[in-house]
N, C-alpha and C positions, 0 to 999 in steps of 0.2 A: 850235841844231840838234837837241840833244836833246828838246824840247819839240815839233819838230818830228815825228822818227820817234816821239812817241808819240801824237801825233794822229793820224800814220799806222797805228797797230798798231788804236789804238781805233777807228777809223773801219773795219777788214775786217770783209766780210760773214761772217760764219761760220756756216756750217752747221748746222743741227739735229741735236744730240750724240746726241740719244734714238733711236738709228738702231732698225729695225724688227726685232724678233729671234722666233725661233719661240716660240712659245707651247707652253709644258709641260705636261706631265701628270706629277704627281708624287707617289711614294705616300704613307705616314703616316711614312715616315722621311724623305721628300728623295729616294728613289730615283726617276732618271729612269724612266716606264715610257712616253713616248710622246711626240716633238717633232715639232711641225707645221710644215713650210716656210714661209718667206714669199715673195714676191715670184719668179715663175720658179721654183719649186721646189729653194730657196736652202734650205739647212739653216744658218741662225745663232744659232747659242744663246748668249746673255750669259753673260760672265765677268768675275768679282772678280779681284780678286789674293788676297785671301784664299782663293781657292778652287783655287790652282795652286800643284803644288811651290815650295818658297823655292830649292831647289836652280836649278829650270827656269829661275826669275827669275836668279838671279844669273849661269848660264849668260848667256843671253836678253843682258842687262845687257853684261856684256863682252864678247860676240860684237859687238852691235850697237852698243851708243853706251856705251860705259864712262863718259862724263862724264854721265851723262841727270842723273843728282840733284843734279849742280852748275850746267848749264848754263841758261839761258832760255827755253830751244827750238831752240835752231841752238848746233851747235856749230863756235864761230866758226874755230878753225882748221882743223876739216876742210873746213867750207863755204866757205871762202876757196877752197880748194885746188879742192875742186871747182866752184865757180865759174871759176875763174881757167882749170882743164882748158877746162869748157865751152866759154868764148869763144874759147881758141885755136881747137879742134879742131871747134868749131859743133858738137857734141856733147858729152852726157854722157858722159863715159869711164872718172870712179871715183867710189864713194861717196859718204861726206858725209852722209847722211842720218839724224838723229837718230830713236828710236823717236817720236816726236814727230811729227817732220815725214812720216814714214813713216804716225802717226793721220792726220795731218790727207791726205795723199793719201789713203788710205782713205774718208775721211770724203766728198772730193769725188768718189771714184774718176777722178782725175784721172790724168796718167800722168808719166814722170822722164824723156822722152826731148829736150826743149828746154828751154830756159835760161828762158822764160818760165813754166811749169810749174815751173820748180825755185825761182824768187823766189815764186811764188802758195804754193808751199809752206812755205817759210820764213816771211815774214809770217803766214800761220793758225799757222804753230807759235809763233811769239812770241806772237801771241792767244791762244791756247787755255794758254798759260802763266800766262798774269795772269787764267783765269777758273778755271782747275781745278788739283786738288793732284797731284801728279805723279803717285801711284796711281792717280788717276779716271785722266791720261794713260794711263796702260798698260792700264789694263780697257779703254777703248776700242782700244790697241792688238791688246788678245787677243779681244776680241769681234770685230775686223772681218778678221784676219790670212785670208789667202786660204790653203785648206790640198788644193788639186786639186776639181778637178772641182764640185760645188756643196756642198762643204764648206767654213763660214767661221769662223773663233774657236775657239781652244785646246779647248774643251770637246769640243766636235763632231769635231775633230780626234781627239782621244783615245780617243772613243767610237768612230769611224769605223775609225782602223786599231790601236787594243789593244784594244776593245773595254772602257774603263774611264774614271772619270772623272780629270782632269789632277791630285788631291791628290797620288799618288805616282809617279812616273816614275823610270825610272834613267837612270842617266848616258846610254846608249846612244840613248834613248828620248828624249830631252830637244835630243837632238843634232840627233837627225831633223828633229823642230816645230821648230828653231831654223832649219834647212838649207830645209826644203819651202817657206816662203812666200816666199823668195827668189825662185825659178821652179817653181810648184807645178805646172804641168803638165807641165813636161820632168822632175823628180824624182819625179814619180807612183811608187810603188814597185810597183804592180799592172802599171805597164804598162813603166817604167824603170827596171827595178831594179838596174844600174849604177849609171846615175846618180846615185840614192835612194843607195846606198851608199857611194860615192863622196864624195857633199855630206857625208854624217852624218862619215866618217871624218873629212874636212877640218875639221869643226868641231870637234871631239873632240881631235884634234893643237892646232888652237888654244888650246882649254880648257889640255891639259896645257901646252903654252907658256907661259902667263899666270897656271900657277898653281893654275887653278881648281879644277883636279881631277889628282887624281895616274893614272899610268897604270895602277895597280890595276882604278883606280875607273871607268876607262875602257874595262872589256872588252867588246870587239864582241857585239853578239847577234843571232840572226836578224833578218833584216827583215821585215817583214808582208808577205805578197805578194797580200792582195786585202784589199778594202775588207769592214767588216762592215756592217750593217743594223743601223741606231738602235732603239735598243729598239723592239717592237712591242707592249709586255702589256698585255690589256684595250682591244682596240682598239676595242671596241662600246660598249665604256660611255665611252671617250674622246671619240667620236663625237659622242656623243650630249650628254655635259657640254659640248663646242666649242658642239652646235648652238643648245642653251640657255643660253650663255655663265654657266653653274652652274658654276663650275670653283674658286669663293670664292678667299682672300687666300692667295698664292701659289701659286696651280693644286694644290694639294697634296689627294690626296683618301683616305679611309677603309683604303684598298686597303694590303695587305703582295705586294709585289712578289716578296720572293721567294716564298711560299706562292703567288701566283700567276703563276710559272712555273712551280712544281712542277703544282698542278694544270692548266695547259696540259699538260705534257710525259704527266699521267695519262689526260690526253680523249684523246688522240693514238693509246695504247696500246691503249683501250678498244677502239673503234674501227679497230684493226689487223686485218687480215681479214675483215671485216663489209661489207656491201654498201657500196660505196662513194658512194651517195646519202644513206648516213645523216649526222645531226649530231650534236653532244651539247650538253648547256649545263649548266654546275655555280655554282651560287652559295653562298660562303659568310660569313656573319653572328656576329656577336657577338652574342645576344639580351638579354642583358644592357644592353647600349648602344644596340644597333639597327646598326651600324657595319658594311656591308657590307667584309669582309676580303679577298675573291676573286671576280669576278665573268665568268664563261667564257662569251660567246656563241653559240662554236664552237671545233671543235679548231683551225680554221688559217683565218682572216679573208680569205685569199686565196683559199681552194679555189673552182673554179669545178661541181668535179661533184655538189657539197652542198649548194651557196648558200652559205656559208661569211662571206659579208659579211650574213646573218641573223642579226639578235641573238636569238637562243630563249629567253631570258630575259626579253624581251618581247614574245614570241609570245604570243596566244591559243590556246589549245590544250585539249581537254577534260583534266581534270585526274582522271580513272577513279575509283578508291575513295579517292582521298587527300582526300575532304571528309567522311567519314564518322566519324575521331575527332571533327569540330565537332558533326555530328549527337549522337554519343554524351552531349558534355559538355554538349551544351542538356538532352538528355533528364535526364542527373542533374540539372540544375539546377531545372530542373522538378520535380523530385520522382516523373517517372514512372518512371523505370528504378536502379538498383542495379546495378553492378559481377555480382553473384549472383543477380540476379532473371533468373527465367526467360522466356526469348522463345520465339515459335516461329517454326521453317523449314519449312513447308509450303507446295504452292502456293497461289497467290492472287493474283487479279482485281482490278485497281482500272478498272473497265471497261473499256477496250480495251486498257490499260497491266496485262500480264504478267508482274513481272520473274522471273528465273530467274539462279541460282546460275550462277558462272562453269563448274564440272565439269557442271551439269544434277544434280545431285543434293539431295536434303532429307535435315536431321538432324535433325526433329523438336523437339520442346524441348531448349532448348540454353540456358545461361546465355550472360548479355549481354557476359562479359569474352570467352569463346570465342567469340560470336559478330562481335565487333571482329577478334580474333585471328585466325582466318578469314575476315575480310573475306567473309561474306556478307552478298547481296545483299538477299533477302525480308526480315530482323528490320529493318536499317535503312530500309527504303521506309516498314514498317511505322511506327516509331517516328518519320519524317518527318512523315508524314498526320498522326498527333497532334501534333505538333510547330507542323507548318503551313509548305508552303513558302516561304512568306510570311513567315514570321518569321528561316527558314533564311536568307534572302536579305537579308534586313536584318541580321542577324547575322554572314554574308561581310562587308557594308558596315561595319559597325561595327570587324569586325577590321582595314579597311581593302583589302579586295578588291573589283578592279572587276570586277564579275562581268558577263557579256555574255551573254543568254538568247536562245537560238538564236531560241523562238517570240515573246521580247518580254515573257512570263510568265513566273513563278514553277511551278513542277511538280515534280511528285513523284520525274523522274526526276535533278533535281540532286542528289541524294545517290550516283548511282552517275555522275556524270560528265556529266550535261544539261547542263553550264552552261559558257561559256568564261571560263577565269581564268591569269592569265600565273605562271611559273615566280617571279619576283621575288614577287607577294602570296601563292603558296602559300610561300613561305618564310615570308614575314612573319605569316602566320596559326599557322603553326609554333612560331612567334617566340615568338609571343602564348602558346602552350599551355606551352611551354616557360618561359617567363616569369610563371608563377602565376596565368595567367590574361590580364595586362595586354596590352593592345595594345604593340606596339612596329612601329614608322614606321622601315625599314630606308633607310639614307643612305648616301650615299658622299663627303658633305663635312661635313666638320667642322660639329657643331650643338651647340648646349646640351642637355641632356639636358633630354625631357621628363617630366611624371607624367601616364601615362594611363590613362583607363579600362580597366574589369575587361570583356574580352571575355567570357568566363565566369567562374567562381568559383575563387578556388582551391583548393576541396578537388574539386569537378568535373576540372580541370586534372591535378591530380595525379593521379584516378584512370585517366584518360584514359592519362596518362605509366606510369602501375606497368602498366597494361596494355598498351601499345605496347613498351615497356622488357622485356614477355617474350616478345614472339612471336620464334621463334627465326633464329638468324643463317645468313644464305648459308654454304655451302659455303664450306669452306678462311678463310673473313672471322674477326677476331681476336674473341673473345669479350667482351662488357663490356654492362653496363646503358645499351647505347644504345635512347633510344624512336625506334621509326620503323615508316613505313607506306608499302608499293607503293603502285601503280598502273597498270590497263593501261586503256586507252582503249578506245570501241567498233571494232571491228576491228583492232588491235593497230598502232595510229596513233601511241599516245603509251606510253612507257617510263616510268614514272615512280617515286622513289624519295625521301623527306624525311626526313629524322632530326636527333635532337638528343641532347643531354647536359644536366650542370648548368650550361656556358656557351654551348656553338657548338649554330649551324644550320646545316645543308649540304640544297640541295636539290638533284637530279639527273634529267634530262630526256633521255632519248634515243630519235632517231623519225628521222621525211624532212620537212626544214622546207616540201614543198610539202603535206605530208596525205596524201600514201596511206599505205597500210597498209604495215606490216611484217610480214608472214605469219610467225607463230611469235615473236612480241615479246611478253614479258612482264616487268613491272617489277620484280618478284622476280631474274628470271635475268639479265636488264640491267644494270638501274642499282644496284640493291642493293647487289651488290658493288663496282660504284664509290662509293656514298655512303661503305662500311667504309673502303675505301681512302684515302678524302679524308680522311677524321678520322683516318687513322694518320699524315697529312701535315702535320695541325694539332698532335695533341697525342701523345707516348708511352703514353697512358692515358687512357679513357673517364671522365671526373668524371663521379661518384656523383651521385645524383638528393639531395635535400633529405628528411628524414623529414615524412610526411602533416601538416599542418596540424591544429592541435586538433581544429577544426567537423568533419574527414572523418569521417564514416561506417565505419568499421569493421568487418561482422558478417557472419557467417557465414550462406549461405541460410537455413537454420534458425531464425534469431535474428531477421530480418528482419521488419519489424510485414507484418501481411497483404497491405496496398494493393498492396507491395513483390516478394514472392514470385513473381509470376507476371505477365508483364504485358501484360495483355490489348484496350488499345485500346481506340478509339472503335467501329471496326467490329466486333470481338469477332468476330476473323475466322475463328478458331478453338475456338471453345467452344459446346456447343450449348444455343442459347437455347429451345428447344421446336419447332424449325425439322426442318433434316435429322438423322436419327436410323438409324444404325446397327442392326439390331433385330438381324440373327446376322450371326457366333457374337456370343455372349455377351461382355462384356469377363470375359476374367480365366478363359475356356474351355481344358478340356483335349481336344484333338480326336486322333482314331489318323489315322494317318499315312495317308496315302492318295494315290497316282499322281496321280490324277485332278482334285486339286486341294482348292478352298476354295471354297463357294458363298456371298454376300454378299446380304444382304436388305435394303432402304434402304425407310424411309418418309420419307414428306414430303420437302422440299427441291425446288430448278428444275433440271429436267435439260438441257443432259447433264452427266453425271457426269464424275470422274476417279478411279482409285482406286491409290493406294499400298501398294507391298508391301516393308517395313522401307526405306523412304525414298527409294525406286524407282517412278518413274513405269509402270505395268503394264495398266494400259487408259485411253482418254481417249475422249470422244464419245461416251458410252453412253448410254442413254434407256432400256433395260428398270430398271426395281427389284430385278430379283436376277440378280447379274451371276456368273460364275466366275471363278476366279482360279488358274492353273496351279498345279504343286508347289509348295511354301514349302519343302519341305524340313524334316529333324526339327528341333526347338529352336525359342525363343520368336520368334515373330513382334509385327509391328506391323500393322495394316492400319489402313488410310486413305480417306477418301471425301470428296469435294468436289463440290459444286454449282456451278452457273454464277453465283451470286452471293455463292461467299465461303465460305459456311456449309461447317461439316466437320463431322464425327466419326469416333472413332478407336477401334481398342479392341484389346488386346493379349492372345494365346493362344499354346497352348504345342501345339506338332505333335508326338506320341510319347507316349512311358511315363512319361517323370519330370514332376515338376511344378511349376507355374509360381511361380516366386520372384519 
């Protein structure tokens, strides 16, 4: 006979163990930051026994089958009993049911209400006895336990109404999960909170009955009265790791979970009082590793009046002045520009392409560190054309930015923002300048580290950094050697802000993820002060930049060999070659003061003219060769003249008595 019932046990069909469970997203410690339903929008997340109180277990244990670690799978005298009910009464009418036999109904989602159901059950539980060790038994019991509504398995539970994962529970809390999957919709605590209460107390009095826990240990505590929401952090990048099943060897990805809740809770702030169509998106990096730490697509993944399910992080969007440190660190590398070499801001014509300073104003020669540091517009065009924006663009490529050109071509105006490039590769170009140059490939799953090429040089890189590192810090923002650089887009579409230190990148985007404008948006008064903010979130203190590299360059204007000094380009757009010629006044003229103005003598050059009065746009379109020029007012002027092809000259007097220094 006995040879018999084990033919019988070996012969049940049993179920497929590896039941379907939500797919995680998990940060670089294990922290849940995102579980995806299966089947009907079932939340079942898998659990160990290693991964729940030992307390809840031993609860668990004696509430439910006190013999589970001695028995087979049926525990034979209560299952007599309740057998033997059964048949009287053609109903189930007590227990009996080992956590066992309680898996394997789970297993089939079978039900306990006839006598046929209750042998199907016992049989899988003698089976799944002779194939697995009694803890595998229980993890399938805590994975599949039904906990209301489409919450299933201890984990889910725990997250669902304490908001925590099940390693620590108290007594009170343990009581509950033991009591709910008994009748998980009549104990619901959101909707039965009687009942909920009720069950937990009954179990708790059995506890201290049996032993298990003294009535200290047993003190009531509030009950939850509504369900919480499963973690939701980093929904856009979660999304998007699902779609491309990137998610590597346990879903676990680069992210620090809490820093990115802190910076959600920051975008939220940001964005507090602000048109309510605006987004934001903040990404931040380890450049050192490449190791994407916090990845923000928007403040609230729900909002319907923002787009909010937009990831801006991988929007295309013009990215304003924030390509112009790359321009800078080509030019040093090339050898055409120095830190202290002097450029000039004047206007100038690249045929039909004008640019123009963001205020509309010229400063004249200006060193090239002030000229980054002001983010003007004219010295960098300049320094592109010799550059080539052909080379600009393979150099985005190289630093790993896919750059999208509006006309198809490369053009001069990619340096003030022509070009579309996403929130994620200007970090990553960031990365790279911050990184001594090397490219760095921002991830958000665990990779080997690679070695990669030098996007630029590293004594170019750090000059780039010593200058970025001193243009000065937003209002009320905490003071420290962070390098970073604005951005406003054309028509004030995009907010943009990037910064770094001697580890972290943080970049910061704020705009209307459909493209219009933000009338009166600019990346200084934006994002800026959100980049400061992010980094006060990362670290208590701005790390120090690394001291310059032997090869840098060092020297003072003065010291610089001549090529260096002054840097005049291809088109020599400012220097007079024999062309247009200033003839009065004189340069270096002392003239008496006169109401009437300043009369200006021009030979040669293609007209029409423009002429500049100390860096002030003061007549345009003119065709005579001796133009007037209102009061200058006492004290050293500049004046200024341009032709329709470029060519200038300039010459500087003194209006009054004293004389020109």
């Amino acid at each position: 006979m006995r040879d018999g019932f084990d033919r019988w046990i070996e012969a049940t069909d049993i179920p497929r163990l590896a039941v379907d469970t939500s797919i995680e997203i998990r940060d670089r410690n294990g922290v849940l930051m995102r579980a995806f339903p299966v089947e009907q929008g079932l939340f079942r997340l898998g659990a160990r026994v290693d991964q729940v109180d030992p307390q809840f277990l031993e609860m668990l244990i004696a509430y439910e089958d006190k013999r589970f670690y001695s028995h087979a799978g049926v525990d034979l005298l209560a299952g007599v009993r309740a057998v033997w009910q059964a048949v009287w009464h053609r109903e189930v009418v007590s227990g009996g049911s080992t956590l066992t036999m309680q898996a394997a109904r789970l297993l089939e989602n079978s039900g306990t209400g006839d006598l046929k159901g209750k042998l199907r059950q016992m049989r899988l539980a003698w089976a799944l006895e002779r194939q697995l060790e009694k803890d595998e038994i229980l993890s399938l019991y805590l994975t599949n336990a039904p906990y209301g509504g489409n919450i299933e398995g201890i984990r889910a539970a725990t997250l669902t109404w304490f908001g925590k994962e099940p390693r620590r529970l108290t007594p009170a809390e343990s009581a509950f999960l033991i009591a709910l999957p008994q009748a998980p919709e009549r104990r619901r605590p959101d909707r039965f909170p009687e009942n909920a209460s009720a069950a937990r107390e009954h179990v708790l009095d059995r506890m201290i009955a049996r032993g298990v826990l003294t009535a200290e240990a047993s003190t009531p505590e509030p009950m939850p009265t509504q369900r919480r929401a499963l973690p939701m952090l980093a929904p856009h990048l979660a999304d998007r790791v699902i779609a491309a099943e990137d998610w590597g060897d346990g879903q676990r990805l680069t992210l620090d979970a809490t820093l990115q809740d802190a910076v959600r809770e920051l975008a939220a702030k940001a964005l507090h009082g602000r048109d309510p169509s605006m987004s934001i998106a903040i990404l931040v990096a380890d450049h050192q590793t490449g190791e994407v730490l916090a990845s923000l697509g928007s403040a609230d993944y729900t909002a319907a009046q923002n787009d909010g399910f937009v990831d801006m992080t991988e929007a295309v969007r013009s990215p304003g002045s924030t390509l112009k440190p790359l321009v800078y660190g080509m030019g040093f590398d090339q050898g055409l520009i120095h830190p202290k070499t002097l450029i000039d801001d004047r206007p100038v014509a690249f045929g039909t392409y004008a640019p123009q300073n963001f205020d509309g104003r010229f400063r004249g020669q200006i060193s090239v560190e002030d000229a980054l540091k002001q983010s003007l517009n004219i010295p960098v065009v300049l320094l592109t054309e010799d550059i080539g924006p052909a080379r600009l663009l393979a150099k985005m490529n190289a630093a790993g930015v896919r750059a999208r050109l509006p006309s198809g071509q490369a053009g001069l105006a990619m340096a003030l923002g022509g070009v579309g490039v996403t929130l994620h590769d200007l970090v990553g170009l960031y990365a790279s300048l911050a990184n001594e140059g090397r490219r760095v490939d921002l991830h958000h799953a665990t990779q080997d580290t690679q070695e990669n090429a030098q996007v630029i040089s590293r004594s170019a890189a750090w000059h780039v950094s010593h200058i970025l590192s001193n243009i000065p810090v937003p209002a009320g923002a905490a003071r420290g050697k962070l390098a970073y650089k604005t951005g406003t887009s054309y028509g004030h579409r995009d907010a943009w802000a990037i910064g770094y230190d001697a580890r972290h990148v943080v970049g910061v985007w704020m705009g209307r993820p459909d493209g219009t404008p933000v009338p009166g948006a600019f990346g200084g008064d934006l994002a800026a002060p959100v980049l400061f903010d992010v980094f006060g979130l990362i670290k208590p203190e701005i790390e120090a930049f690394p001291p310059p590299p032997p090869e840098t360059l060092l020297l003072s204007h003065a010291a610089l060999p001549k090529p260096l000094k002054v840097f005049r380009g291809r088109r020599a757009a400012f220097e007079n070659t024999g062309g247009l010629e200033l003839t009065f006044p004189p340069n270096g003229a002392r003239l008496t003061a006169a109401e009437e103005g300043v009369t200006l003598k021009i030979r040669q050059g293609v007209p029409p003219f423009s002429v500049l009065a100390n860096d002030r746009l003061v007549l345009s379109g003119q065709y005579a060769r001796e133009l007037h020029v209102p009061d200058l007012g006492a004290g050293a002027s500049t004046l200024s003249v341009l032709d329709s092809q470029g060519q200038s000259d300039r010459v500087e007097i003194w209006v009054g008595g004293a004389q020109l220094h």
